[in-house]
C-alpha positions in Angstrom: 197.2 -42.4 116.7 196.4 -42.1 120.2 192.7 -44.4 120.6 189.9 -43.4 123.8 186.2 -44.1 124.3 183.6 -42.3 122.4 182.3 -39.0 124.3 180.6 -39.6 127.3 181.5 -43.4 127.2 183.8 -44.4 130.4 186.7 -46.7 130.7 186.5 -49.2 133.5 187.1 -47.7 137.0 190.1 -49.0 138.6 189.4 -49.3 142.3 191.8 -48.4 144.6 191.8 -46.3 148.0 193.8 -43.8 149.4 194.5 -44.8 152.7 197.5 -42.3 153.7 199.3 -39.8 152.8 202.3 -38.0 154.1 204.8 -34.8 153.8 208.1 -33.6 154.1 209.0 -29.7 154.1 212.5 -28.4 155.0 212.5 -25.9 158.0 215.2 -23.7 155.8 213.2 -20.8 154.6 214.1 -18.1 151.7 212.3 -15.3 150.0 212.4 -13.4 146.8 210.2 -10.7 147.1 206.7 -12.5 147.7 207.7 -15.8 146.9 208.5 -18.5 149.8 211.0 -21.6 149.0 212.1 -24.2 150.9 215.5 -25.2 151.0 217.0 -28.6 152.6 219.4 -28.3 154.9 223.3 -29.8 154.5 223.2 -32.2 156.8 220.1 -33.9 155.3 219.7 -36.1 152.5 217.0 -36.3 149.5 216.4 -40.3 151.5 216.1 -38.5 154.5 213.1 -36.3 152.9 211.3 -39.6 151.3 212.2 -42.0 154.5 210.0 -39.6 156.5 207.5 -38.8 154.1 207.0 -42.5 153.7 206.7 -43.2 157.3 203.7 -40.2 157.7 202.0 -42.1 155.1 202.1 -45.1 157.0 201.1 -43.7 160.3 197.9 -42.3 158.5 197.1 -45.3 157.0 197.0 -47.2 160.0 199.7 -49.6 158.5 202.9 -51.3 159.7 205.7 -51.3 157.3 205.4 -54.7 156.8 202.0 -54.6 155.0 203.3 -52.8 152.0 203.8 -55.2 149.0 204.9 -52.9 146.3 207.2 -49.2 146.7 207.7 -47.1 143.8 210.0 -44.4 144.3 208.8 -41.6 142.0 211.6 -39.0 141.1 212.7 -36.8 139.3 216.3 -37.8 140.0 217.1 -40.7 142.4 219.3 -40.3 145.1 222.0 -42.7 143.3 222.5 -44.2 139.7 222.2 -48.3 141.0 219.9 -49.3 143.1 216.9 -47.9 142.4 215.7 -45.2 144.7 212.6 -47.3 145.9 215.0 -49.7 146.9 216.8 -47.5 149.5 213.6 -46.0 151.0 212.5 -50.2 151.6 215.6 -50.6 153.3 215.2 -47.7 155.5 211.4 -48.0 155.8 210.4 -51.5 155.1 213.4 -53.7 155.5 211.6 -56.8 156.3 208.5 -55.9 154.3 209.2 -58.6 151.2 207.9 -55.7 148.9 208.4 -55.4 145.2 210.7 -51.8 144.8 211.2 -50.0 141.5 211.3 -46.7 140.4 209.3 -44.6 138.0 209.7 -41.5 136.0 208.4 -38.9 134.3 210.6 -35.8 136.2 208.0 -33.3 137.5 204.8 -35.6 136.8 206.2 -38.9 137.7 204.0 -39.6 141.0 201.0 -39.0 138.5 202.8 -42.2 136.5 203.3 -43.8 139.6 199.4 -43.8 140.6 198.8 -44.7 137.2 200.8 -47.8 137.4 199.7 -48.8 140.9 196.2 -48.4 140.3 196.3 -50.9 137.5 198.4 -53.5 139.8 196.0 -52.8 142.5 193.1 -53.4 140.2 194.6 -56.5 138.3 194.9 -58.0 142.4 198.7 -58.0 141.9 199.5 -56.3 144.8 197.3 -55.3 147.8 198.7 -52.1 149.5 201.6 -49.9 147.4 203.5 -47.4 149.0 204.5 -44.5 146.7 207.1 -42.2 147.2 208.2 -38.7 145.3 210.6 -35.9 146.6 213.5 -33.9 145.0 216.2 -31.9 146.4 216.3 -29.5 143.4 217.8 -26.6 144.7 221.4 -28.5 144.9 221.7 -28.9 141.3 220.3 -24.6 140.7 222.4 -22.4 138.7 222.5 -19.2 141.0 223.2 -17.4 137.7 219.6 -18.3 136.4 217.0 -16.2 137.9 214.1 -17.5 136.9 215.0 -20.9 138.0 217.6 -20.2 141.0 214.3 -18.1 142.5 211.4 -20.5 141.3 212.2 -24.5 143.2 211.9 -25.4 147.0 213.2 -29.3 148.5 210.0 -31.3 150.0 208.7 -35.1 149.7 205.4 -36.7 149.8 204.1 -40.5 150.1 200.5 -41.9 149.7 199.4 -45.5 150.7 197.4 -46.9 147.8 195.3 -50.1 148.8 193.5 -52.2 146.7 189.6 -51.4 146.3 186.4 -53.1 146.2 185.0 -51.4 143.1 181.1 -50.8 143.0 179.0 -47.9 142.0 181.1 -44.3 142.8 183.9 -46.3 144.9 187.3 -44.6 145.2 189.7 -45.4 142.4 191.0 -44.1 139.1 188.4 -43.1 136.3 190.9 -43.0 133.7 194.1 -41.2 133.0 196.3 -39.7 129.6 199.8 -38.9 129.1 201.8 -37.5 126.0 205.4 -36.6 125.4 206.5 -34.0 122.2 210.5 -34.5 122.2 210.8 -31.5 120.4 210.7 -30.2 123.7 212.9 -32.3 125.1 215.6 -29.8 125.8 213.8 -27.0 126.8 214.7 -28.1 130.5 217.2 -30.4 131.5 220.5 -31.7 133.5 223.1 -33.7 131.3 225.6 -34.2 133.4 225.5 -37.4 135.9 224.8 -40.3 134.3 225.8 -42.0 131.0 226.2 -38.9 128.5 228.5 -36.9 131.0 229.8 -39.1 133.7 230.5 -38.3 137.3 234.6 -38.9 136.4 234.1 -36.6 133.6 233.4 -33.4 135.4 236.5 -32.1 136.1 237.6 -31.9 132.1 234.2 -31.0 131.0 231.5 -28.2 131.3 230.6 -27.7 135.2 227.1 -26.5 133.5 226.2 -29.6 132.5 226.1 -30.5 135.7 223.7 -27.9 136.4 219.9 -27.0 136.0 219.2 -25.4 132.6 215.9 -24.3 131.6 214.4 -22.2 128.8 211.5 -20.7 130.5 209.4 -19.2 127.3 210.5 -21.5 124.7 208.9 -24.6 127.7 206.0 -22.0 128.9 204.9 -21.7 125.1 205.4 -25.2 124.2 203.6 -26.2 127.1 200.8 -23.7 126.1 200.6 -25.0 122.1 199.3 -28.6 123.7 197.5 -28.3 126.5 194.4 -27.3 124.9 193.8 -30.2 122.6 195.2 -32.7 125.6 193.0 -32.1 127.9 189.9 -32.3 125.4 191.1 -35.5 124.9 191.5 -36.4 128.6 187.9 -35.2 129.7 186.7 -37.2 126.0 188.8 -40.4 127.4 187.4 -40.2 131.1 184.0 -39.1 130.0 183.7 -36.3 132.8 182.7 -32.9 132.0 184.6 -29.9 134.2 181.2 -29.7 136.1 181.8 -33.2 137.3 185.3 -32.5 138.6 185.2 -30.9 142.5 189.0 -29.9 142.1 192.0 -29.5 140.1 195.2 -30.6 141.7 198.0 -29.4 139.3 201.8 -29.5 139.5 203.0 -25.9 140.5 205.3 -25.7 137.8 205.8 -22.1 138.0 203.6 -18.5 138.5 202.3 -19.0 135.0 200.3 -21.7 136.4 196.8 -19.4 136.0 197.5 -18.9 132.4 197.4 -22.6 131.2 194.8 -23.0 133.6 192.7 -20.4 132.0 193.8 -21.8 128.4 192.7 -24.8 129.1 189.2 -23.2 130.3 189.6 -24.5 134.1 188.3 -21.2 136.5 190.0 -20.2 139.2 188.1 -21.4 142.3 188.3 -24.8 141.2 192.3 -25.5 140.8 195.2 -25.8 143.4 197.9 -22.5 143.4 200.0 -22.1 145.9 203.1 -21.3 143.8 204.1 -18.2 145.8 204.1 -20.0 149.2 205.5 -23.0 148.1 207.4 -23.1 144.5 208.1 -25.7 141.9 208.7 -28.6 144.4 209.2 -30.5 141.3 208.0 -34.2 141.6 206.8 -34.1 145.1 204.7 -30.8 143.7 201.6 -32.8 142.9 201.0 -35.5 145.8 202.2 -32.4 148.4 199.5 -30.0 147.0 197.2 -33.0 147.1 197.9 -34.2 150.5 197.5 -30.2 151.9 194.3 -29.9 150.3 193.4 -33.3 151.9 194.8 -31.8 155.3 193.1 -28.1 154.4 189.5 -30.1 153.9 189.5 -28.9 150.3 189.0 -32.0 149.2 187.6 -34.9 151.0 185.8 -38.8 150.4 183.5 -38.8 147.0 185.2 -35.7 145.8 186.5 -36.4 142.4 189.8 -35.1 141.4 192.2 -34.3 138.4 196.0 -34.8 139.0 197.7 -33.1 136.1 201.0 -31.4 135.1 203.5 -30.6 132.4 207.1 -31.9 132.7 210.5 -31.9 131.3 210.2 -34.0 127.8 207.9 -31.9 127.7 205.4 -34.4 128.5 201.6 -33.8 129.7 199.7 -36.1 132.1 196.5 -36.3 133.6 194.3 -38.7 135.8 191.1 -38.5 137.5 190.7 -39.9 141.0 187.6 -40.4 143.2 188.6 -40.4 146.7 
C-alpha cells in the first residue's frame, strides 16, 4: 500500500535550482497532414543529439564542463548495451569533469525519474551541480507498416543543469513527486529485440519485428485512462497543492489524445502544455523539451510552480511538482 501525507500536509521541499537548460531538434522535417515530425538525419547519431543538448545546458547555466559532479543519462534506449549512456555523453562533454555517470529509466518518463533522483542527491548535499540528459532517436526503430506510430514520433534531446539549493520559504526545488507501474500493461508498447531476450546475433534467424516498435494504441490509451484519475488524486493529496496552486502543466506529448486524459483528470485547457501536432511523441526528451520551450516561450518563469507528468511504456505514471 502506497503511504503519503494527510491532505493538505506537505512533504519536505527538496531544494534544488534550475540553472540551464538546453535542446536539440533535427533540421529533417516531415508531415502527415497537419502533424510536423522531426527526423534525425543519417549521418548523425542519438550521442550527437544529447552531446549538444548537454553543452546548451551548460552555456545557460553559466557552467564549464568541469563543474558537473553527477550526469544521468535519461533514455528511453541508450545508445549502446555497456557503458552506460551517461558515460559516453561525460566523455564527449565532460571528459575531465571527475563526475559520477549512470543512467536512469523509465522509457518516455524517465527525465521525470531522473529529476526525481537528483533532486534528492542534491538535497541530501551529495552532489552539488547534476547534469541531466534525455533524447531518443525513435524513428529508426518505427515500423512504416504501423500508422499510428510510423506517423506519431519525431528525434530531439534536451539537458537541464540541476544545482543544489538553499531551501527557505518558496525557494526553487521539488515539492514532492509519485510514480506507479501496472505490468499488466507492460506489453501494450514495446521493442524485444536488442538486448538479452533477443540478441543482436539472433536477428537474422529470428522475427525482424521484434526488432521493431510495436504498440497497441487503444488497449495503452485506455489503460492509461483506467488510472490516471485515482493517481493524480493521490499526487495532488501527496504534494498538498490544489490545481489552483499549480501555474502550469508540463506533460509528456505522448500522442493527440493528450486533451482527453487531461480533461479526465480535470486539468483545463489553458493551463497544460500541447504541442503534439508541431512536435510529436519525442519520447523521453518530450517532457524536459516542452519544459525548456515554455521556459524559452516565457510561459513559465522564476516562482511559477510546475507539474512534470506522463504515462510510459510499463505502463507506468509519474508526476512531480517543481518550483522554479
Amino acid at each position: 500500500m502506497l503511504q503519503h501525507p494527510p491532505i493538505g500536509q506537505r512533504p519536505s521541499l527538496r531544494p534544488c535550482r534550475l540553472a540551464g537548460w538546453g535542446t536539440y531538434l533535427p533540421d529533417e522535417v516531415v508531415t502527415f497532414g497537419n502533424q510536423t515530425r522531426y527526423r534525425i538525419p543519417d549521418g548523425m547519431s542519438q550521442l550527437d543529439m544529447l552531446a549538444a543538448a548537454a553543452e546548451d545546458a551548460l552555456r545557460r547555466a553559466d557552467l564549464h564542463p568541469d563543474d558537473i559532479d553527477c550526469i544521468i543519462a535519461a533514455c528511453a534506449a541508450g545508445v549502446q548495451p555497456i557503458p552506460c549512456t551517461a558515460a559516453l555523453v561525460m566523455e564527449r562533454v565532460a571528459p575531465r569533469a571527475g563526475a559520477a555517470a549512470f543512467d536512469v529509466n523509465s522509457t518516455c518518463t524517465s527525465f521525470i525519474t531522473a529529476v526525481d533522483i537528483a533532486s534528492r542527491y542534491l538535497a541530501a548535499g551529495d552532489y552539488e551541480r547534476v547534469l541531466i540528459v534525455s533524447g531518443d532517436v525513435g524513428t529508426r526503430f518505427l515500423d512504416a507498416g504501423q500508422r499510428e506510430s510510423f506517423e506519431l514520433f519525431s528525434d530531439a534531446a534536451a539537458a537541464v543543469v540541476l544545482t543544489r539549493g538553499a531551501g527557505g520559504e518558496n525557494a526553487p526545488g521539488v515539492l514532492g513527486s509519485l510514480q506507479q507501474t501496472w505490468p499488466a500493461h507492460a506489453h501494450d508498447t514495446e521493442l524485444r529485440g536488442g538486448l538479452s531476450l533477443h540478441p543482436a546475433q539472433s536477428y537474422a534467424d529470428g522475427d525482424p519485428s521484434d526488432y521493431l516498435f510495436a504498440m497497441n494504441g487503444r488497449r495503452a490509451l485506455l489503460g492509461m485512462l483506467a488510472v490516471l484519475p485515482d493517481f493524480f488524486d493521490r499526487f495532488f493529496d501527496r504534494v498538498g497543492l490544489g490545481l489552483d496552486e499549480i501555474d502550469l502543466v508540463v506533460p509528456h506529448q505522448a500522442s493527440r489524445a493528450l486533451g482527453i486524459a487531461m480533461r479526465r483528470i480535470g486539468i483545463p485547457r489553458d493551463a497544460y502544455v500541447d504541442r503534439v501536432a508541431e512536435f510529436g511523441n519525442m519520447v523521453s526528451s518530450s517532457v524536459p523539451f516542452m519544459l525548456a520551450t515554455s521556459l524559452d516561450e516565457g510561459q513559465a518563469g522564476p516562482g511559477d510552480t510546475i507539474v512534470l507528468c506522463g504515462t510510459a511504456a510499463g505502463l507506468t505514471a509519474n508526476a512531480l511538482a517543481l518550483r522554479l
